[in-house]
C-alpha positions as CSV (number, residue, x, y, z in Angstrom):
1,X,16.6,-10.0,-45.8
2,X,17.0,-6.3,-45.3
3,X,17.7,-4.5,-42.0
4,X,14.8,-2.1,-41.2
5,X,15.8,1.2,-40.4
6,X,12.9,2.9,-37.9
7,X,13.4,1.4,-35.1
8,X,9.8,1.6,-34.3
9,X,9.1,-0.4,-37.4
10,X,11.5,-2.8,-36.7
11,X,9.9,-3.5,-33.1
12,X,6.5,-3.9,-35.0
13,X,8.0,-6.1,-37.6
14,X,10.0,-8.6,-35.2
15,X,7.7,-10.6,-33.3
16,X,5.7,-10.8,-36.7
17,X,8.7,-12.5,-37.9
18,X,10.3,-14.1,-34.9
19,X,8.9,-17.6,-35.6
20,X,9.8,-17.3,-39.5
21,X,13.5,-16.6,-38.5
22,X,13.7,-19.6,-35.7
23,X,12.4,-21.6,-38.2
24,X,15.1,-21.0,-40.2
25,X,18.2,-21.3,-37.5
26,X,21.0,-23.6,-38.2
27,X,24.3,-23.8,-36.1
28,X,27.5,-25.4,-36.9
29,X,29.9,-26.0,-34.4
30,X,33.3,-27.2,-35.2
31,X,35.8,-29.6,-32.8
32,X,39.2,-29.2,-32.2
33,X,39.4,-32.3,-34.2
34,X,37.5,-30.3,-37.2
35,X,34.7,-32.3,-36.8
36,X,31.4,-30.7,-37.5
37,X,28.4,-30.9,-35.2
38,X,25.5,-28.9,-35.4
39,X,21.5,-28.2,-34.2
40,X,18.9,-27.4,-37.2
41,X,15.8,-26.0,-36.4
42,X,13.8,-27.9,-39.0
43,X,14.1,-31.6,-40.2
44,X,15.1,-30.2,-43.9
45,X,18.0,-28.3,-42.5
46,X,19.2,-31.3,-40.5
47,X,18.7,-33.3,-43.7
48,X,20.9,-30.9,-45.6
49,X,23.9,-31.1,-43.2
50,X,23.9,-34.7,-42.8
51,X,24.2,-34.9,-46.6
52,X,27.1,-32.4,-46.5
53,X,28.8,-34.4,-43.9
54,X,28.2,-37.6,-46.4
55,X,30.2,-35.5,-48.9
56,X,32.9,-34.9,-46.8
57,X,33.2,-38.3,-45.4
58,X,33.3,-39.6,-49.1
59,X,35.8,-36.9,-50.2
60,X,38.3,-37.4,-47.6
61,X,38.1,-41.5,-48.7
62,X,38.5,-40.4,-51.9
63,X,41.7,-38.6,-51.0
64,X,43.1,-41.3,-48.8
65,X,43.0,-43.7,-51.7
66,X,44.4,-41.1,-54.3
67,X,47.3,-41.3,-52.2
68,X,47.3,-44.9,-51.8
69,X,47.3,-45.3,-55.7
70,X,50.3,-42.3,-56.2
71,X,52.8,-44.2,-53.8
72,X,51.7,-47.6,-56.2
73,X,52.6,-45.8,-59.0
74,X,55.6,-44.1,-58.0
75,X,56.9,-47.7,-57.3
76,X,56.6,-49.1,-59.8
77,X,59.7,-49.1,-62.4
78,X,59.6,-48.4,-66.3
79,X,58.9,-51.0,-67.9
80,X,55.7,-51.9,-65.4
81,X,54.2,-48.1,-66.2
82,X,54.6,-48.7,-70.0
83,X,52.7,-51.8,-69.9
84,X,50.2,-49.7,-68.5
């Protein structure tokens, strides 16, 4: 979207597009805990951050077990790592 320079076009041009742009609104708020919240505008948005939120969720399990399995491993001796 480009910015229109006249500002008398631009006041011609806005409420022509004011329900277009609210359509389009998303926010995304962020705790102190890092924890997203957020408002969409339109079902597909909302749709979209919920799945982003999913992907998050499942990242940070991934992580947590990655972890998990580099402590198991950094346990174990020699000869248990070469029978691997």
């Amino acid at each position: 979207m480009a910015k229109i320079e006249k500002q008398n076009h631009r006041q011609v041009a806005f409420p022509k597009c004011r329900a277009g742009l609210f359509k389009k609104v998303a926010i995304i708020v962020y705790s102190p805990a890092n924890k997203p919240f957020w408002f969409a505008a339109r079902s597909e948005l909302s749709l979209v951050l919920s799945q982003v939120e999913e992907e998050k969720n499942k990242s940070e399990a991934m992580r947590k077990t990655n972890e998990m399995v580099k402590w198991s491993v950094e346990e174990m001796s020699l000869l248990q790592l070469q029978e691997m």
